[in-house]
C-alpha positions in Angstrom: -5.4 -24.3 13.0 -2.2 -26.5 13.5 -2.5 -29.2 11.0 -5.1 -27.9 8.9 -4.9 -29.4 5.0 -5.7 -25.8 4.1 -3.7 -23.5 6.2 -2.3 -20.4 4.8 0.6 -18.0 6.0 1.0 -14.7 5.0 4.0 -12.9 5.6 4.3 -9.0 5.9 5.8 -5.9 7.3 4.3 -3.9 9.5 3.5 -1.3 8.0 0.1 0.3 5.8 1.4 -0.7 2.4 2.2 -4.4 3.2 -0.5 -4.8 6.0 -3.6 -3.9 3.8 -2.9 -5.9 1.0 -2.3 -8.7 3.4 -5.4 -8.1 5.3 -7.3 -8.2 1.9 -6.1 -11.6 0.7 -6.7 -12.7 4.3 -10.2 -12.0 4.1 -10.7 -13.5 0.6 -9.0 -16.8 1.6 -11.0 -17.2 4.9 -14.0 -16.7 2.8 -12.8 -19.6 0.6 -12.5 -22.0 3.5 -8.9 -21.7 4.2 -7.2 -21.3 8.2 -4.9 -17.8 7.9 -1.9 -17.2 9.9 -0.5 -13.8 9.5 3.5 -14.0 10.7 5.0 -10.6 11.6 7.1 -7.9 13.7 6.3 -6.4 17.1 4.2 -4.3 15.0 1.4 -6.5 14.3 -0.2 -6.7 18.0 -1.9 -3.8 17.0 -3.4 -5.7 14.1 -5.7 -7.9 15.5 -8.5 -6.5 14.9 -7.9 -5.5 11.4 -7.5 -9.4 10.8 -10.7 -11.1 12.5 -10.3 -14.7 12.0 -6.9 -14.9 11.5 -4.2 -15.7 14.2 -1.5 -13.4 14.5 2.5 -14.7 15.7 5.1 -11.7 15.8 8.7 -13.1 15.3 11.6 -11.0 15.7 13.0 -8.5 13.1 15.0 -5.5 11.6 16.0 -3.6 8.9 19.6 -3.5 7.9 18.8 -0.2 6.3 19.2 1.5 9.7 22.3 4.2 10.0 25.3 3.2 12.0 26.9 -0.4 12.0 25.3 -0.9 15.6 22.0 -0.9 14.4 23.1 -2.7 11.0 24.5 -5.7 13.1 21.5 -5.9 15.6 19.3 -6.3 13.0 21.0 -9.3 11.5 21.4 -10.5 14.4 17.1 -10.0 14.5 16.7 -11.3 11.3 18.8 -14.3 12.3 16.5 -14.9 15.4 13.8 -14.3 13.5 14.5 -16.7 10.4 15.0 -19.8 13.1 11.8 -19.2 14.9 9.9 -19.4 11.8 11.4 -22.6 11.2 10.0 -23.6 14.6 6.7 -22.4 13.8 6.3 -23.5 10.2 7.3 -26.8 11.2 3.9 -26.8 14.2 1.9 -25.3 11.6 2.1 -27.1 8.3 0.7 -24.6 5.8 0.5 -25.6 2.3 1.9 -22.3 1.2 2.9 -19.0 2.1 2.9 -14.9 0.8 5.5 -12.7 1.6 4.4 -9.2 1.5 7.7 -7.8 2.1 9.0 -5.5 4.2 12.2 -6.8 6.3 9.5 -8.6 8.9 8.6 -10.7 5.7 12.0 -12.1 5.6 12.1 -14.4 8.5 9.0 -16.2 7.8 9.3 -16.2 3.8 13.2 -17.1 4.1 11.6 -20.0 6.7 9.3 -21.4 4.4 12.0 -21.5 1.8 14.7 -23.8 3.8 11.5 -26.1 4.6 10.2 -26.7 1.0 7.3 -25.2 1.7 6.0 -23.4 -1.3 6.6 -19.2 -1.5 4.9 -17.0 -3.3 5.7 -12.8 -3.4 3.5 -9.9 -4.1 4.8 -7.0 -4.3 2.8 -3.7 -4.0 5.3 -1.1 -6.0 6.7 -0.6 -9.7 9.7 -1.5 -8.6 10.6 -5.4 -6.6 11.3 -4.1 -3.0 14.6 -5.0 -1.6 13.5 -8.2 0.5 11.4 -9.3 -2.5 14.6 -9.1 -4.4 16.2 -11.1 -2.1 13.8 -13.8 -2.0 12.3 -13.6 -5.7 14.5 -16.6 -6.7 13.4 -19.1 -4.4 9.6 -18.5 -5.2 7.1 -20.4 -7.3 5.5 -17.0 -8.3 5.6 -13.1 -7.6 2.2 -11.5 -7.9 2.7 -7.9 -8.9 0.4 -4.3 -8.7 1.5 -3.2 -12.0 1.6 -5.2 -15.0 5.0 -3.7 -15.4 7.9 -4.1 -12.9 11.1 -3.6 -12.7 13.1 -6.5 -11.8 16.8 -7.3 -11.7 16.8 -10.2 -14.4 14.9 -12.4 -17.2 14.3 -15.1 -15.0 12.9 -13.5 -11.9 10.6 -10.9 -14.5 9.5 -14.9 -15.7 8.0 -15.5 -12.3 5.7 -12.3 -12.1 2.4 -12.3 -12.8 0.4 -9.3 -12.7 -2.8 -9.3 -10.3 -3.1 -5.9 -9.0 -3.1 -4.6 -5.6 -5.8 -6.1 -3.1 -7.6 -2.9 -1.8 -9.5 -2.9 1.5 -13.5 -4.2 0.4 -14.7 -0.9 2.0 -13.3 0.7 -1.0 -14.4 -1.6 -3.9 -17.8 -0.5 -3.8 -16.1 2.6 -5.4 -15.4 1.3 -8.4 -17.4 2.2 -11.9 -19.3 5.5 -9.9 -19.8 8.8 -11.8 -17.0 11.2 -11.7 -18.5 14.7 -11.7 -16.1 17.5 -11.8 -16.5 21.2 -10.0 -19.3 23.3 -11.4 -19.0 27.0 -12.7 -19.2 28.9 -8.7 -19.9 25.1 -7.0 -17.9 24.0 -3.9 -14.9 21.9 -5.4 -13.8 19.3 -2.4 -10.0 18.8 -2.1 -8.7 15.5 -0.5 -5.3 15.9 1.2 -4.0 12.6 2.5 -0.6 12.1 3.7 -0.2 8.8 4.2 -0.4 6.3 7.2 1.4 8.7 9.5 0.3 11.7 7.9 3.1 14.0 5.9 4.6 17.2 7.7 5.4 18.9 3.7 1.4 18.5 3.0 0.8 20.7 6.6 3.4 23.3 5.3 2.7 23.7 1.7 -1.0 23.3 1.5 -2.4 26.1 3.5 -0.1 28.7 2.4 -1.1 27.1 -1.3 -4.7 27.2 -1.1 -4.9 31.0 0.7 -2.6 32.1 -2.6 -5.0 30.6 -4.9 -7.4 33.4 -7.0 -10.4 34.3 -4.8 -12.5 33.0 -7.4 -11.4 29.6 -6.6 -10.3 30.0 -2.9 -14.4 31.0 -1.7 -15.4 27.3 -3.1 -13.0 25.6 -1.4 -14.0 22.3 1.0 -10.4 20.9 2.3 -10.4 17.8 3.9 -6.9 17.2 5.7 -5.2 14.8 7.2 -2.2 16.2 9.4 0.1 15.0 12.2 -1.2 15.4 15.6 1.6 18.0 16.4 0.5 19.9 13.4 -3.1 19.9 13.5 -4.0 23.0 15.8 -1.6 25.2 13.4 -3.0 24.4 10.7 -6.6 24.4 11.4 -5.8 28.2 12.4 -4.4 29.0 9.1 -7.8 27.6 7.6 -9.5 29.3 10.1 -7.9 32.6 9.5 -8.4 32.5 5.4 -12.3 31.4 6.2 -11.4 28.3 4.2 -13.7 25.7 5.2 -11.8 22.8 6.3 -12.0 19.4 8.5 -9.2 17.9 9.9 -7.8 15.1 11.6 -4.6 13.0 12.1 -6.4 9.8 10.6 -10.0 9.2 8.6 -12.1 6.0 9.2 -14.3 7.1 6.7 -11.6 7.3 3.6 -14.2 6.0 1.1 -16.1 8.4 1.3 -13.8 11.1 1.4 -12.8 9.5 -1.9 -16.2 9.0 -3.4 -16.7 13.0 -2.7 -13.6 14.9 -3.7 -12.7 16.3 -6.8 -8.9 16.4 -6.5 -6.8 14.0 -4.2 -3.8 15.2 -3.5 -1.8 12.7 -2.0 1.6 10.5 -1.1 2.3 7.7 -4.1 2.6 4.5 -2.1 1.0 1.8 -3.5 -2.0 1.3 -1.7 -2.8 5.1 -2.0 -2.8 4.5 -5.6 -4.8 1.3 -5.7 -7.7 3.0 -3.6 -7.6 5.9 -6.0 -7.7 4.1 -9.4 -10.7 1.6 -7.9 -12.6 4.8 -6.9 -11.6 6.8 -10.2 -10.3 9.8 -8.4 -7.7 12.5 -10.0 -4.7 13.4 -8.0 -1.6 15.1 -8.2 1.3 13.1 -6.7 4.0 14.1 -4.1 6.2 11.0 -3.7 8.2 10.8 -0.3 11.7 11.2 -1.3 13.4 8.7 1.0 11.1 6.0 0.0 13.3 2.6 -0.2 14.3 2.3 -4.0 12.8 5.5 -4.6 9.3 3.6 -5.3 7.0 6.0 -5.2 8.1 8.3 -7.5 8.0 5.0 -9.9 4.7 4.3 -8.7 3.6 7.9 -9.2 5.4 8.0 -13.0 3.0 5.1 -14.0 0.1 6.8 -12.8 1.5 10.0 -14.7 2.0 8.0 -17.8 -1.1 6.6 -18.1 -2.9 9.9 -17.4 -4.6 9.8 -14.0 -2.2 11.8 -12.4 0.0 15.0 -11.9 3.1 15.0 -9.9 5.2 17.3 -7.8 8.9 15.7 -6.3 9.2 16.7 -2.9 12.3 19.2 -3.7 10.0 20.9 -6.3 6.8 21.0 -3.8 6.7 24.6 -3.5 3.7 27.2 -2.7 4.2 28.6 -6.5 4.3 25.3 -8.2 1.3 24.1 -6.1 -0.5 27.1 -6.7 -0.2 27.0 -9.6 -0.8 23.3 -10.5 -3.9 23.5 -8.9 -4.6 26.9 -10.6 -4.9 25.2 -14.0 -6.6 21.9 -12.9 -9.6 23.5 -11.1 -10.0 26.4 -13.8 -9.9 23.2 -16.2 -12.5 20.6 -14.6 -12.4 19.0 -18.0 -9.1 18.5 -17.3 -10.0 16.9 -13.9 -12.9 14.5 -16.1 -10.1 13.2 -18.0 -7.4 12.0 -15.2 -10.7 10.6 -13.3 -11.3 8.1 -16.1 -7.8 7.6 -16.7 -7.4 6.8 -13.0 -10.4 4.2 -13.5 -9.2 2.6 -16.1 -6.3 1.2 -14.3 -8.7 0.3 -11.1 -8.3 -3.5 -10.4 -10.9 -5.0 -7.7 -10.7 -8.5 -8.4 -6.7 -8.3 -7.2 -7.6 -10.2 -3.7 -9.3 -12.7 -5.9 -6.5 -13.6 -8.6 -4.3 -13.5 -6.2 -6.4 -16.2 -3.8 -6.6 -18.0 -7.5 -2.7 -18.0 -7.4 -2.6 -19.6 -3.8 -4.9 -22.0 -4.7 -2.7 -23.6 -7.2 -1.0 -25.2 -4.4 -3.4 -26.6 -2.6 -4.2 -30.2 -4.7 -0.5 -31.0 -5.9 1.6 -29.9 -3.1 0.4 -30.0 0.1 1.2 -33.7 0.9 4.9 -33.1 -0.2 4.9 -29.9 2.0 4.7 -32.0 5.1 6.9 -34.6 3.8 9.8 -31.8 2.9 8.8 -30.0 5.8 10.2 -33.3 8.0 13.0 -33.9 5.9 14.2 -30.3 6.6 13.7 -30.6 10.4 
């Protein structure tokens, strides 16, 4: 890969939200010809095999955000580390460009590329410009965004954005443009319950107790597909079990489009990808944002969902059995209800982001990349 006149590097934190998008413009580039380094934190070992094809270099990283002035000044001090030995390996690799994801592991790597010439470009997956995007949005060329409104901190950095979408995982995109079909009068109606990459404690507590309240009408049809923490899955599945609910559980899903394809209501976390997947496949929801999301993001991702139709939402303070209870009350006594927020969600389903975003990358490749390794020497 060192050397290659189309190399790629995509920077990214380690988690769900900035690995998948990552993964998705890796497998577009590498299907346009180009070599694709992925550059991230301890983390990514365990992402090899979601990125075939592409070589993976962990540098070293941490998030400021941490309590206590210990942990604040050892991750400096990791970010520090970090941002030197991307220099190093920028320098081996020569790539003509490269994508910060963000995510603090995004800042080494992105801030490299920066100090070298070499040009950066952002995407950013929420409503909002994450905190490291922030940081870095004035030294890049562009910043791809997921909604074709966010908020940004001034004219000239809201100049720079360009809206693409989210890239959504290719399992997914076959998804996109099937028939909604809401519950039928006395018909099973198939609830989704996803927490997020790690699953979400609240969904294990509230659900049950919201779903065995719910008029007996509408509790006998129910199909509840679940995703819970490990430590929470036997107590759970007994609470189920108990109000003869039918229900399938597990701590993660492999088979998420499906599970999408099938449900009538998602309820769900309001991180970015979650939305993404659920606007390609035209799926209703109602929304429980994760309060201590950084910058409060996905209760603005969830608001422009909400705005535009597709969804409900519940803040976590105010997700309650009652309110549940009687959310879902009205929305599955209402399927038309349901048809309406299914092609509102559809509407705003983008799955050609992976693609304008590759189109973006792309405009570096004829006028820059002999000045890349030129500035890239003159920095060393």
């Amino acid at each position: 890969m060192t050397g290659s006149k189309k190399h790629i590097v995509l920077a990214s934190g380690g988690t769900g939200g900035h690995i998948f998008p990552a993964r998705a413009l890796a497998e577009e580039l590498n299907a346009r010809g180009f070599d694709v380094t992925l550059m991230t934190d301890g983390r990514g070992e365990k992402y090899d095999e979601l990125f075939p094809g592409v070589q993976v270099i962990t540098v070293k990283s941490g998030s400021p955000s941490v309590p206590g002035i210990t942990g604040k000044v050892k991750a400096v001090i990791a970010l520090t580390l970090g941002f030197f030995q991307s220099r190093s390996i920028l320098r081996r690799l020569k790539p003509i460009a490269v994508i910060g994801f963000g995510g603090y592991p995004s800042m080494p790597p992105s801030a490299a590329a920066a100090s070298l010439g070499i040009p950066l470009l952002l995407h950013e997956q929420n409503a909002v410009l994450g905190r490291v995007n922030k940081l870095l949005a004035g030294y890049a060329r562009i910043i791809a965004t997921s909604f074709d409104h966010t908020e940004s901190p001034d004219e000239d950095i809201a100049g720079k954005m360009i809206y693409t979408g989210n890239p959504v995982r290719r399992a997914i995109l076959p998804l996109f443009g099937t028939t909604y079909t809401s519950p039928v009068a006395e018909g099973p109606i198939n609830l989704l319950i996803l927490g997020g990459s790690q699953g979400a404690t609240i969904l294990s507590e509230i659900m049950p107790a919201a779903l065995i309240a719910l008029p007996v009408d509408l509790k006998s049809r129910l199909h509840v597909t679940q995703q819970c923490r490990a430590e929470d899955l036997e107590k759970v599945r007994a609470l189920y079990a108990e109000a003869s609910i039918d229900a399938n559980l597990a701590s993660f899903f492999e088979n998420v489009a499906d599970l999408l394809r099938d449900c009538h209501l998602a309820i769900t976390r309001s991180g970015a990808s979650t939305l993404s997947e659920l606007t390609v496949a035209g799926r209703p929801s109602l929304l429980v944002p994760y309060k201590y999301a950084m910058d409060d993001h996905q209760r603005k991702n969830g608001e422009n969902a909400v705005a535009r139709g597709a969804a409900r939402l519940i803040l976590q303070d105010n997700f309650t059995v009652e309110e549940v209870g009687r959310q879902l009350t009205y929305l599955l006594q209402h399927p038309d209800c349901l048809s309406v927020m299914a092609g509102a969600a559809s509407s705003l389903g983008e799955i050609h982001a992976a693609e304008k975003l590759a189109d973006l990358v792309e405009r570096f490749v004829p006028a820059n990349n002999d000045n890349n390794k030129s500035s890239g020497k003159a920095a060393a």
